[in-house]
mmCIF file of the C-alpha atoms, coordinates in Angstrom:
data_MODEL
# 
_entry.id   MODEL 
# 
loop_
_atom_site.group_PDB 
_atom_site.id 
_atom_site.type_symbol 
_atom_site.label_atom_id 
_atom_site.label_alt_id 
_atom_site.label_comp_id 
_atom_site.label_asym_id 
_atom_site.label_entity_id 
_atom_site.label_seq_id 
_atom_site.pdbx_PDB_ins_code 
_atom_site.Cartn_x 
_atom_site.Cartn_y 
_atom_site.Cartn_z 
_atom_site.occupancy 
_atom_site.B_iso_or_equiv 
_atom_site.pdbx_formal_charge 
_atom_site.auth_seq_id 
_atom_site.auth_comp_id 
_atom_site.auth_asym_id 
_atom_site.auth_atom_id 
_atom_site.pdbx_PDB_model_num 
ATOM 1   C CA . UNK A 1 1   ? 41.554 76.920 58.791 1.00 0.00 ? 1   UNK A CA 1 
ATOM 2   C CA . UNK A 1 2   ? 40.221 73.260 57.665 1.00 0.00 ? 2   UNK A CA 1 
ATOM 3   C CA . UNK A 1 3   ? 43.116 70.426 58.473 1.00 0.00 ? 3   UNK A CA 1 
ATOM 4   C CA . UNK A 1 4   ? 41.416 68.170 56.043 1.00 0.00 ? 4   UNK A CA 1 
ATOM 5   C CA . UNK A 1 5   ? 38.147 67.301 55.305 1.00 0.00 ? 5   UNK A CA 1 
ATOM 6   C CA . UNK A 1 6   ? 35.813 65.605 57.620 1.00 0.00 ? 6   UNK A CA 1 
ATOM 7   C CA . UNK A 1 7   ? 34.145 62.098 57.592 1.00 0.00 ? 7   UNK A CA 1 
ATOM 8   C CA . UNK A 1 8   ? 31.094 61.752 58.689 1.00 0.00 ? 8   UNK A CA 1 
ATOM 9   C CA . UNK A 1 9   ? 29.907 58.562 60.296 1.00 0.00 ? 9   UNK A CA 1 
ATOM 10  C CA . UNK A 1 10  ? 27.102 57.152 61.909 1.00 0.00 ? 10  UNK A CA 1 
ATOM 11  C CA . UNK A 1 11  ? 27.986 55.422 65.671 1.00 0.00 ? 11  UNK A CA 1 
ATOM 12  C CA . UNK A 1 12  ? 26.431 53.489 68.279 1.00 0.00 ? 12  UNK A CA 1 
ATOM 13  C CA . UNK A 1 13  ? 26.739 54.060 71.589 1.00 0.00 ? 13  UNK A CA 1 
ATOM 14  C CA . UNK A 1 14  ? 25.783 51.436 74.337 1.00 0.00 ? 14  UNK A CA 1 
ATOM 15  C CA . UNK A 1 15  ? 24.797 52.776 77.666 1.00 0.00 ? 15  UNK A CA 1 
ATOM 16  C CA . UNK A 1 16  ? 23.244 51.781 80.949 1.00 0.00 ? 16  UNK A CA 1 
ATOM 17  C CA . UNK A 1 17  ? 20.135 53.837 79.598 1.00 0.00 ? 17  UNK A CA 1 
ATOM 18  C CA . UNK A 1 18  ? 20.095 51.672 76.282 1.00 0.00 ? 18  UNK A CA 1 
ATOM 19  C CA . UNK A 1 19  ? 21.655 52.779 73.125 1.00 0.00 ? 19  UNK A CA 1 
ATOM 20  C CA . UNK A 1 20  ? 22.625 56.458 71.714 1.00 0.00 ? 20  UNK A CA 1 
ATOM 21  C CA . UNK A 1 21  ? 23.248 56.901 68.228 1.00 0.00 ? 21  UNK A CA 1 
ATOM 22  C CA . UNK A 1 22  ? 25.604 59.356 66.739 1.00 0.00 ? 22  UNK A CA 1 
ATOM 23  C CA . UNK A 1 23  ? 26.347 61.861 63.744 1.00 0.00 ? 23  UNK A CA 1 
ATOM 24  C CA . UNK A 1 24  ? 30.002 61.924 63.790 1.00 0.00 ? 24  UNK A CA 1 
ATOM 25  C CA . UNK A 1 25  ? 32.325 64.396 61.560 1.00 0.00 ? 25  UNK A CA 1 
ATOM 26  C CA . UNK A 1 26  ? 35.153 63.396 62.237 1.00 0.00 ? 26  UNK A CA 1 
ATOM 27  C CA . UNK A 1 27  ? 38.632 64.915 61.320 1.00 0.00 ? 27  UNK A CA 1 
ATOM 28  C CA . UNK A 1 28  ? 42.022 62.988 60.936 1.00 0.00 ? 28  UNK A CA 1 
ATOM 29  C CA . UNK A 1 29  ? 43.540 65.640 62.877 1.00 0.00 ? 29  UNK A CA 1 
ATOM 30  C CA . UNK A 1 30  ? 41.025 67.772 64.475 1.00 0.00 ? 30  UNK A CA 1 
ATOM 31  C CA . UNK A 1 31  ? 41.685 70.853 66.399 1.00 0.00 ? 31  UNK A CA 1 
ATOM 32  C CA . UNK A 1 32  ? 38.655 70.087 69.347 1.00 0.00 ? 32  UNK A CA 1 
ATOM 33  C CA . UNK A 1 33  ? 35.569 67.765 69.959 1.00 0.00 ? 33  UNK A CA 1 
ATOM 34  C CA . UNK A 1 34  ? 32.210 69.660 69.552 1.00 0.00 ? 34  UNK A CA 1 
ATOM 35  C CA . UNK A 1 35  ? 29.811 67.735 71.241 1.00 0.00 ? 35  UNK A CA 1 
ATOM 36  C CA . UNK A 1 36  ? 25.707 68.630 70.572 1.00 0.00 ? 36  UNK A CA 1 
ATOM 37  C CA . UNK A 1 37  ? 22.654 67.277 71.666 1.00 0.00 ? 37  UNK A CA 1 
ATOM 38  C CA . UNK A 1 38  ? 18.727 67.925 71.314 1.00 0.00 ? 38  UNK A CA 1 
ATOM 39  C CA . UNK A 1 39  ? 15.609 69.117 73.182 1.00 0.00 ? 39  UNK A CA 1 
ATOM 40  C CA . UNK A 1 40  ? 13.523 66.906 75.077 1.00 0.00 ? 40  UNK A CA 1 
ATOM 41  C CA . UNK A 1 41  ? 11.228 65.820 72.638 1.00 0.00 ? 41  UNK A CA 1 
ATOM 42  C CA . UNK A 1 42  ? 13.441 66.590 69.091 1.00 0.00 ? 42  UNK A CA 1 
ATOM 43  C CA . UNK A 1 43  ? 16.457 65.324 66.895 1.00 0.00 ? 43  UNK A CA 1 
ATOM 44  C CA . UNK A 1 44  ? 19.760 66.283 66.111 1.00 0.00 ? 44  UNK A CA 1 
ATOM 45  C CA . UNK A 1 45  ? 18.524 67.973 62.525 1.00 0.00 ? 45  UNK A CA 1 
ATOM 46  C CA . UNK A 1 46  ? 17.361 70.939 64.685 1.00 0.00 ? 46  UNK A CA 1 
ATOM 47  C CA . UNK A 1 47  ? 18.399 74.327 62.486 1.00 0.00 ? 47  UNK A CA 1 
ATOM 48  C CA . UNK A 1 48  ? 20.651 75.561 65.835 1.00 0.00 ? 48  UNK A CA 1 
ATOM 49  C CA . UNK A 1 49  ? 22.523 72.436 65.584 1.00 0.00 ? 49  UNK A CA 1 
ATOM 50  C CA . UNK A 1 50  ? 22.893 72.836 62.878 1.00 0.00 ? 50  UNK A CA 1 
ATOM 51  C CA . UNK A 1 51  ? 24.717 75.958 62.554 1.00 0.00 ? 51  UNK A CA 1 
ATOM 52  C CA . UNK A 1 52  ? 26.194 75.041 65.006 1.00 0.00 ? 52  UNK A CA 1 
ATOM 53  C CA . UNK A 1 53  ? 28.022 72.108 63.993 1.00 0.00 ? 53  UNK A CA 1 
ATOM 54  C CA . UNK A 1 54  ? 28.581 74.010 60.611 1.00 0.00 ? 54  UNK A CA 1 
ATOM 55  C CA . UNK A 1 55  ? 30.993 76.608 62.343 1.00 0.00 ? 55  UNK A CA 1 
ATOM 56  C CA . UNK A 1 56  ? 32.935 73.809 64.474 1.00 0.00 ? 56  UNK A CA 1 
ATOM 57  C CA . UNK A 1 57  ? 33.458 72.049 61.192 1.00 0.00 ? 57  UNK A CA 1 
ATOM 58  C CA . UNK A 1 58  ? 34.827 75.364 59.851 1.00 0.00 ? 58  UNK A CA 1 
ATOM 59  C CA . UNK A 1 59  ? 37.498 76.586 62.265 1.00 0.00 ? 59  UNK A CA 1 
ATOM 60  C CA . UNK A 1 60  ? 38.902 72.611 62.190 1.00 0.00 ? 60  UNK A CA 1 
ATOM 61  C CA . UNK A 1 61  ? 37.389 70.889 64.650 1.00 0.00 ? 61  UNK A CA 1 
ATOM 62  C CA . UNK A 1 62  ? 35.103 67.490 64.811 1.00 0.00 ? 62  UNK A CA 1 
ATOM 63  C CA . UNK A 1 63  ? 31.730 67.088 65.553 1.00 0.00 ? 63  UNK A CA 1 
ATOM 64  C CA . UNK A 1 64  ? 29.171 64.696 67.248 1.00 0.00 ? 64  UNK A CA 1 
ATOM 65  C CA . UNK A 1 65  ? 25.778 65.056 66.999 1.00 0.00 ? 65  UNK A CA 1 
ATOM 66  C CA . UNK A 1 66  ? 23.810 62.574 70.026 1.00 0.00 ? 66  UNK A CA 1 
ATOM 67  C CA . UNK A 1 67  ? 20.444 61.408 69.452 1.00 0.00 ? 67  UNK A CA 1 
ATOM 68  C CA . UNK A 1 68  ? 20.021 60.019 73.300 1.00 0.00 ? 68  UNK A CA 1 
ATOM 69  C CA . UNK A 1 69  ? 18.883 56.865 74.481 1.00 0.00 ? 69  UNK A CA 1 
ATOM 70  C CA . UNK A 1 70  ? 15.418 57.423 75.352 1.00 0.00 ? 70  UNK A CA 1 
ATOM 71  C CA . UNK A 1 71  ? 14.707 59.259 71.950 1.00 0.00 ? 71  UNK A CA 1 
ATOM 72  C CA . UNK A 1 72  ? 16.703 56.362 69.908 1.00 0.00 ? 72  UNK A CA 1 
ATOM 73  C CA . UNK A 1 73  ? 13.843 54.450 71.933 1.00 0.00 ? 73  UNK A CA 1 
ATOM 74  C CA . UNK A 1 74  ? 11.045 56.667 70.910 1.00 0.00 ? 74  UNK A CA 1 
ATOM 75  C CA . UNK A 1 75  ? 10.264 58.506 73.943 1.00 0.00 ? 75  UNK A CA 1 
ATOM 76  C CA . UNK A 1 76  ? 9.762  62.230 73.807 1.00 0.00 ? 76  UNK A CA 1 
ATOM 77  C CA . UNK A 1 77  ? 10.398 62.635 77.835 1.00 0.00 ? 77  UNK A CA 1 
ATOM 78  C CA . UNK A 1 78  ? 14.148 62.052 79.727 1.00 0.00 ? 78  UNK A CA 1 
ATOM 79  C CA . UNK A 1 79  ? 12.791 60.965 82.806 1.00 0.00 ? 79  UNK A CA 1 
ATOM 80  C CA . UNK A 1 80  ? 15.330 60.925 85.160 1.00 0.00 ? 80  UNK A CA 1 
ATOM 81  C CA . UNK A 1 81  ? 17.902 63.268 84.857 1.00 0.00 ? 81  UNK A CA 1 
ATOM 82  C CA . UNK A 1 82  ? 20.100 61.210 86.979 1.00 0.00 ? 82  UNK A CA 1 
ATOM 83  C CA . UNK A 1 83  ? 19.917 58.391 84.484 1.00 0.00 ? 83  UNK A CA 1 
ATOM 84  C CA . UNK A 1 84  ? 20.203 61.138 81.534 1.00 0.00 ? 84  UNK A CA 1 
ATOM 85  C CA . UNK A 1 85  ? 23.106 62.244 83.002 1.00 0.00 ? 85  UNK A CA 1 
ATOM 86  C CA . UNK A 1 86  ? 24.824 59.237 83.746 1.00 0.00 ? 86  UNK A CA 1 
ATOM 87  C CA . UNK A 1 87  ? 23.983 58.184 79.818 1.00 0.00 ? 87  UNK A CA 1 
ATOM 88  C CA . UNK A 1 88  ? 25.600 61.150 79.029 1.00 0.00 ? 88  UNK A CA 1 
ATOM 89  C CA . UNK A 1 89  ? 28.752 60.947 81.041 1.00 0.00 ? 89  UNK A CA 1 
ATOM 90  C CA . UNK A 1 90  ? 28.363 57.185 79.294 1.00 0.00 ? 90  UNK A CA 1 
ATOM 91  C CA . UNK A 1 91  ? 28.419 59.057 75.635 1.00 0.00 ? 91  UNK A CA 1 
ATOM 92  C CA . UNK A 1 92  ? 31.039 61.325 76.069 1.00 0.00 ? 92  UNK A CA 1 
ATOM 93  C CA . UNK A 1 93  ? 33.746 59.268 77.749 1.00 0.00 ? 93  UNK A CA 1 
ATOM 94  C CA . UNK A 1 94  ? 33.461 57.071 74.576 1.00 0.00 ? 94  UNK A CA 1 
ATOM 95  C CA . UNK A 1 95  ? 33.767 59.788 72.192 1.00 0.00 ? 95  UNK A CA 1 
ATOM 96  C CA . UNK A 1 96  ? 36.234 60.851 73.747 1.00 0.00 ? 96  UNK A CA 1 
ATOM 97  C CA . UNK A 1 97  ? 38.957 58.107 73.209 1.00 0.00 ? 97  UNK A CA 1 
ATOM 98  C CA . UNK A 1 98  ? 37.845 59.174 69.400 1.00 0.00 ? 98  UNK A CA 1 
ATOM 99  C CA . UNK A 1 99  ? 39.616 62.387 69.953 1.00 0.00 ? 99  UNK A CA 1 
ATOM 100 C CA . UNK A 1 100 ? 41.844 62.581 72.652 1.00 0.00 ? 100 UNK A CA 1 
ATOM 101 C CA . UNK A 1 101 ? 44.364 64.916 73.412 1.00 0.00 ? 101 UNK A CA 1 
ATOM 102 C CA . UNK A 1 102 ? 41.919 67.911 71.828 1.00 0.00 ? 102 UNK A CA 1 
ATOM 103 C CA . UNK A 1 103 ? 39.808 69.938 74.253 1.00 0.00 ? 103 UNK A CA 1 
ATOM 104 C CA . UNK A 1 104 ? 36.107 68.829 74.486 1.00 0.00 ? 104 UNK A CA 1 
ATOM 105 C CA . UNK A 1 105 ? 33.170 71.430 74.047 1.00 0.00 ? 105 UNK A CA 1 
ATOM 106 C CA . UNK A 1 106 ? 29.556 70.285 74.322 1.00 0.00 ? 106 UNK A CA 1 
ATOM 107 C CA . UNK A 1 107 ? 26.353 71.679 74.346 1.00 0.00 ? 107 UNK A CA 1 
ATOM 108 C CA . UNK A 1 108 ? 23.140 71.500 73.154 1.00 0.00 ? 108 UNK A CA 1 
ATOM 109 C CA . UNK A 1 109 ? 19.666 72.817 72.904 1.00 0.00 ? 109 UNK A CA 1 
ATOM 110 C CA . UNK A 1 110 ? 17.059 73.241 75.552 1.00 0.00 ? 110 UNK A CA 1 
ATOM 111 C CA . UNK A 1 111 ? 16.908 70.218 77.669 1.00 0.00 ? 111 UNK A CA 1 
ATOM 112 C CA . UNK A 1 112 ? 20.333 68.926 75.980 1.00 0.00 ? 112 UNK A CA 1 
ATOM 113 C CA . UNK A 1 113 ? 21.923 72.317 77.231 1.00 0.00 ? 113 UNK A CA 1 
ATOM 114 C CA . UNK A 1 114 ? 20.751 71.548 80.587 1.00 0.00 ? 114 UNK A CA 1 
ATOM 115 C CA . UNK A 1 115 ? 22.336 67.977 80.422 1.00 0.00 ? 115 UNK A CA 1 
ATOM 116 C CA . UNK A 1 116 ? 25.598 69.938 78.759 1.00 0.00 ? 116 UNK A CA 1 
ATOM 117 C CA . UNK A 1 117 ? 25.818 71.871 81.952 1.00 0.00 ? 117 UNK A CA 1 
ATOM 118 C CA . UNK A 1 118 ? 24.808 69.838 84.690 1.00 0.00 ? 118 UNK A CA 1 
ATOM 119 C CA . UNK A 1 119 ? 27.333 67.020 83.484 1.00 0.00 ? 119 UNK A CA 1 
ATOM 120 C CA . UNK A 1 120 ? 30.470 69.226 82.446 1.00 0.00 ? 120 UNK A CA 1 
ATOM 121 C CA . UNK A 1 121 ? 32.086 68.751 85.010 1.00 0.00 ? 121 UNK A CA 1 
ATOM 122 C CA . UNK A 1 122 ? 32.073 65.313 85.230 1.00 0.00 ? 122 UNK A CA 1 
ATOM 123 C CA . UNK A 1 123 ? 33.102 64.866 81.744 1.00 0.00 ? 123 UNK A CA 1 
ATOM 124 C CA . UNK A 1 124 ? 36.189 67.974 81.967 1.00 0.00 ? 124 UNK A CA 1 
ATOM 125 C CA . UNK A 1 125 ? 34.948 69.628 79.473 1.00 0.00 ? 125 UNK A CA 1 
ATOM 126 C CA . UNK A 1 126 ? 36.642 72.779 78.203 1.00 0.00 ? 126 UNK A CA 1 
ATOM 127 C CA . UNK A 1 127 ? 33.601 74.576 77.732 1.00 0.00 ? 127 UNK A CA 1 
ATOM 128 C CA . UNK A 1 128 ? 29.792 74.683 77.277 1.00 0.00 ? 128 UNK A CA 1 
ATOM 129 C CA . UNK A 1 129 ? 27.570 75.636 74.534 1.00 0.00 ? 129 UNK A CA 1 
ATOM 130 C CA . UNK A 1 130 ? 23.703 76.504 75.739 1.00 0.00 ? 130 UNK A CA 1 
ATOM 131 C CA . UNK A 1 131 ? 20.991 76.845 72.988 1.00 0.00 ? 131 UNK A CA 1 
ATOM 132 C CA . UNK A 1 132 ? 17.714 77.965 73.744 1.00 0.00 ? 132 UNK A CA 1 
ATOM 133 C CA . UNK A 1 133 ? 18.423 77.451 77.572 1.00 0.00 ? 133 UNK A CA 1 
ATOM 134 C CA . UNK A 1 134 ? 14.929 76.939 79.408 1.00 0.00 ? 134 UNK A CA 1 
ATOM 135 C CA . UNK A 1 135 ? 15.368 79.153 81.871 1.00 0.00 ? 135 UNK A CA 1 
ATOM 136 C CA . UNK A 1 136 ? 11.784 78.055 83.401 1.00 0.00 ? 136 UNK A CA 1 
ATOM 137 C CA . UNK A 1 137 ? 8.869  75.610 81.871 1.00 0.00 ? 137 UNK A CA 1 
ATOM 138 C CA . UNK A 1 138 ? 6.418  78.434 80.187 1.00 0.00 ? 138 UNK A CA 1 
ATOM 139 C CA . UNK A 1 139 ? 4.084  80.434 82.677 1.00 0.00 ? 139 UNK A CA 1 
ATOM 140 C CA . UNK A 1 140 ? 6.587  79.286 86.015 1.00 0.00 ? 140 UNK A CA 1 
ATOM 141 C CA . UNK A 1 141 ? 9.336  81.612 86.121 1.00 0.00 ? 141 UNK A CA 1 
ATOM 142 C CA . UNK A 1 142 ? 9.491  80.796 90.092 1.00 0.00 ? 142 UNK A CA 1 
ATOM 143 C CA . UNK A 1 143 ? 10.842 77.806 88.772 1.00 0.00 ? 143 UNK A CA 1 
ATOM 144 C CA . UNK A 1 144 ? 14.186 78.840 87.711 1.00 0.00 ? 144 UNK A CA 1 
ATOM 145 C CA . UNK A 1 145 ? 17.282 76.766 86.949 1.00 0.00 ? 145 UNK A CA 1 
ATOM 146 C CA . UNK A 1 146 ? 19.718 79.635 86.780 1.00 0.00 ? 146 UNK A CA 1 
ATOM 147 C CA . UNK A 1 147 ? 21.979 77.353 89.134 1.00 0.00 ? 147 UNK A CA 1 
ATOM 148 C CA . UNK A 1 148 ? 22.292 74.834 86.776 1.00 0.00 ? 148 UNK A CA 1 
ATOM 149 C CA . UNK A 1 149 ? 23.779 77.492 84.719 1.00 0.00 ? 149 UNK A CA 1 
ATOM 150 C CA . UNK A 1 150 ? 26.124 79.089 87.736 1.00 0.00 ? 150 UNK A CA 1 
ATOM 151 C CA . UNK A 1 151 ? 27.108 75.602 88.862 1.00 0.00 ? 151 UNK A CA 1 
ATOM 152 C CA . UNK A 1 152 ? 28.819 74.436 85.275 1.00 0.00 ? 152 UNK A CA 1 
ATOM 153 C CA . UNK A 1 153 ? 32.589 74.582 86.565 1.00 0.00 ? 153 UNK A CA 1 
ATOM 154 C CA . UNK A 1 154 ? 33.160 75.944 83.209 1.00 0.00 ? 154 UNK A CA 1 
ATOM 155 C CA . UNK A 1 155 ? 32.888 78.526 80.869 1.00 0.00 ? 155 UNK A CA 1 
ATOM 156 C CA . UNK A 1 156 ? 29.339 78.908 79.080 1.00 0.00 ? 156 UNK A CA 1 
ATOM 157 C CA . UNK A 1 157 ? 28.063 80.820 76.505 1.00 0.00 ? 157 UNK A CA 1 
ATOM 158 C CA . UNK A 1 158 ? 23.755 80.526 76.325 1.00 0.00 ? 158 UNK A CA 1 
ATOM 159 C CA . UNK A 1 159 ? 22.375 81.883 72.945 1.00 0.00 ? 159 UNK A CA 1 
ATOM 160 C CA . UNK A 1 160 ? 18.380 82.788 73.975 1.00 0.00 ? 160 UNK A CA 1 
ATOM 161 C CA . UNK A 1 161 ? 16.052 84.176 71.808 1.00 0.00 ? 161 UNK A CA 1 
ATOM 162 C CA . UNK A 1 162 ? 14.178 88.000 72.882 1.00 0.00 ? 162 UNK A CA 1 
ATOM 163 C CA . UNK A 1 163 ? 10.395 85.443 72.032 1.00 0.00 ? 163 UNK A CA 1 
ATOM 164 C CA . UNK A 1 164 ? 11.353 82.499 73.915 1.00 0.00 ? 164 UNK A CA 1 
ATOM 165 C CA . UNK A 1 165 ? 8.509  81.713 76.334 1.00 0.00 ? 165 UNK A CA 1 
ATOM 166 C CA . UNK A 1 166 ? 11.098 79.538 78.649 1.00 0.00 ? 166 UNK A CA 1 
ATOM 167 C CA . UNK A 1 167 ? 12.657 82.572 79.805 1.00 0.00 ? 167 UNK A CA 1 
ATOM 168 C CA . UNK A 1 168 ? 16.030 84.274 79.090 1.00 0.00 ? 168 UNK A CA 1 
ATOM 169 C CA . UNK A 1 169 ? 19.012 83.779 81.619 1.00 0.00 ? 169 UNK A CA 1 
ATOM 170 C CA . UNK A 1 170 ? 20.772 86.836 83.184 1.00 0.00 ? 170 UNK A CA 1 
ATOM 171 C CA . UNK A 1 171 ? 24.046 88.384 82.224 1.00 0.00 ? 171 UNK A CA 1 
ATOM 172 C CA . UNK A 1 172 ? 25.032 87.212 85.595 1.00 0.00 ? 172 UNK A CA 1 
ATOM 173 C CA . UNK A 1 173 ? 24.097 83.318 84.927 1.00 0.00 ? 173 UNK A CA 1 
ATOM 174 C CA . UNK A 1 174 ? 26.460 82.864 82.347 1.00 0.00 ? 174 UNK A CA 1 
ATOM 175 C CA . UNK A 1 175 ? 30.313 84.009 80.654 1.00 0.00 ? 175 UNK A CA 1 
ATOM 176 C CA . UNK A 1 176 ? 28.060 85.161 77.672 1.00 0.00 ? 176 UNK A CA 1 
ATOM 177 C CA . UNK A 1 177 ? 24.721 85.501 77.561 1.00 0.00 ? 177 UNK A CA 1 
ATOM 178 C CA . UNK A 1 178 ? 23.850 86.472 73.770 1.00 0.00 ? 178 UNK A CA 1 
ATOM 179 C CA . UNK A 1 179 ? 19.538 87.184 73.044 1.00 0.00 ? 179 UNK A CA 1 
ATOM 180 C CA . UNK A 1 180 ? 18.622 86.575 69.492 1.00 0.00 ? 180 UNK A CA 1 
ATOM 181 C CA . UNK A 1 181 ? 16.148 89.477 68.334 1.00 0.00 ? 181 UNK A CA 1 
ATOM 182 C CA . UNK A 1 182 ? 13.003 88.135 67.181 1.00 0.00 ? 182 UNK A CA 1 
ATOM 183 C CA . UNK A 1 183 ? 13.935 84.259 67.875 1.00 0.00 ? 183 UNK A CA 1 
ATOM 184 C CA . UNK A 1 184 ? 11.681 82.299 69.583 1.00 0.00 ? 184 UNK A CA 1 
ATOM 185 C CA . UNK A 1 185 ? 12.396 79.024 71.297 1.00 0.00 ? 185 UNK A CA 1 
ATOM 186 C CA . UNK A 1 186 ? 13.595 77.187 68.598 1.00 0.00 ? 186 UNK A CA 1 
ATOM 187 C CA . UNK A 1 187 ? 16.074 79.590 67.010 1.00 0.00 ? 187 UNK A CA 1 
ATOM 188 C CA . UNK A 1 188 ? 15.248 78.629 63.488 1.00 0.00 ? 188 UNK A CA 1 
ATOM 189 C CA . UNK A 1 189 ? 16.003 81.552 61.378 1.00 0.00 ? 189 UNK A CA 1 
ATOM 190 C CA . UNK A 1 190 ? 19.554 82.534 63.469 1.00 0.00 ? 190 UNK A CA 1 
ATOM 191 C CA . UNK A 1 191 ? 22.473 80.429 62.040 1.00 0.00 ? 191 UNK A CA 1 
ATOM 192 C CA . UNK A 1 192 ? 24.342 83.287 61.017 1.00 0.00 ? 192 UNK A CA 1 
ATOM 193 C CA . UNK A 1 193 ? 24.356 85.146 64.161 1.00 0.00 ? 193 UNK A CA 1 
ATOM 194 C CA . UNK A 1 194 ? 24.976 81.958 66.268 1.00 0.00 ? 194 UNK A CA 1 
ATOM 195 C CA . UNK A 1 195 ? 27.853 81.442 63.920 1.00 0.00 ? 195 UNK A CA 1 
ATOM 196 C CA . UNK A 1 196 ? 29.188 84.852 64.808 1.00 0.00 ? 196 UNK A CA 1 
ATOM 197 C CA . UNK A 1 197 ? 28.668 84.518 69.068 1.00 0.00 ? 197 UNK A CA 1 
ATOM 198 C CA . UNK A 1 198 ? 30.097 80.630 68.744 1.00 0.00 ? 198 UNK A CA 1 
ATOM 199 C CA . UNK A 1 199 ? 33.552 81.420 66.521 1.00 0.00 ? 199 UNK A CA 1 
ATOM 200 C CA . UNK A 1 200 ? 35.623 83.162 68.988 1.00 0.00 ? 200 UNK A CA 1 
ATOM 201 C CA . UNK A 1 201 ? 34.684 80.631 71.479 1.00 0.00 ? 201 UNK A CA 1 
ATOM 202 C CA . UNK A 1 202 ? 35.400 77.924 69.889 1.00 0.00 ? 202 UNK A CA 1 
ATOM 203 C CA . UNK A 1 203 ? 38.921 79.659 68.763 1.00 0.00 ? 203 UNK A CA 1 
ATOM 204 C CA . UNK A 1 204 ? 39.806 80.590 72.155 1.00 0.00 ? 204 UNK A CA 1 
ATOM 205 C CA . UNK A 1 205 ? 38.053 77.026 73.703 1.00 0.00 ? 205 UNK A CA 1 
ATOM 206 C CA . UNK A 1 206 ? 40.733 75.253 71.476 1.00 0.00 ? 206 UNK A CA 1 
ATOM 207 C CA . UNK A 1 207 ? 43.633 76.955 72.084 1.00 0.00 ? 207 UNK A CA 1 
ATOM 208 C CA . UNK A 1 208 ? 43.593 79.046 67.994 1.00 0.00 ? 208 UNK A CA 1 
ATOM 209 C CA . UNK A 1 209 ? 42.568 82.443 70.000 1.00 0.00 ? 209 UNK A CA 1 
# 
């Protein structure tokens, strides 16, 4: 199942938002391009990550981890999720001529699985990985982004937990919508069950289903 082992690298990635920097695992011959990101105010160390990227790097495939631009420059806020996106379209058009000819996953947690969804089509990506989607900021569940969900062009699988005080999507939002029992909203203690909901995508995502 592992085509050789990975290398892991450390990249920088210049954008119109300043620079990204990147965890890369890369394979010589990787089966797809798992692309992750963070929440708005953390890192790319987060445990769903993580596990995450563990599984990818399991079944074959590559992984980058992005620490965006405005957290490389020590904000804790995106601002503008026009600019975020753009950075992100940015990001994964240059990662891209690092793998090409594989399929192209990406995700991430919280706000990164908003920016995962919002930009995938943009970026043709094969499919979408959403951790700890906030459904709603805590106490506004009138604000819901559900369409950001509905509107991916793509495949997505959302991995919520049953505590998480952002809300939990409906079965209707997404292909998959798994809830972690007893999780809250950063899904610390779940790597084995995320590993579980994320293999057969992946398998089927990159063409090994």
């Amino acid at each position: 199942m592992q085509p050789g082992r990975p290398t892991t690298r450390d990249l920088v990635i210049a954008t119109s938002a300043g620079d990204a920097e990147v965890a890369y695992d890369a394979r010589t011959h990787t089966r797809f391009l798992l692309i992750l990101t963070h929440g708005a105010g953390g890192g790319v160390d987060a445990p769903d990550l993580l596990a995450a990227r563990r599984v990818a790097l399991e079944l074959g495939g590559s992984v980058a981890r992005v620490l965006q631009p405005y957290r490389v420059a020590g904000g804790r806020a995106p601002g503008s999720a026009t600019r975020q996106d753009a950075a992100w379209v940015e990001i994964v058009t240059a990662l891209r001529r690092r793998a090409r000819g594989v399929p192209i996953i990406q995700g991430g947690r919280s706000n990164g699985a908003r920016v995962a969804c919002r930009t995938a089509l943009d970026v043709r990506a094969t499919g979408v990985v959403a951790l700890a989607f906030p459904l709603h900021p805590p106490g506004k569940p009138q604000l819901n982004r559900a369409d950001e969900l509905r509107a991916t062009g793509v495949e997505v699988v959302v991995l919520n937990g049953d505590r998480d005080p952002f809300g939990i999507p409906e079965a209707a939002d997404a292909a998959e919508v798994h809830v972690l029992r007893g999780q809250t909203h950063a899904l610390k203690s779940a790597a084995a069950e995320i590993a579980a909901v994320l293999t057969p995508w992946l398998l089927r995502w990159s063409g090994q289903a």
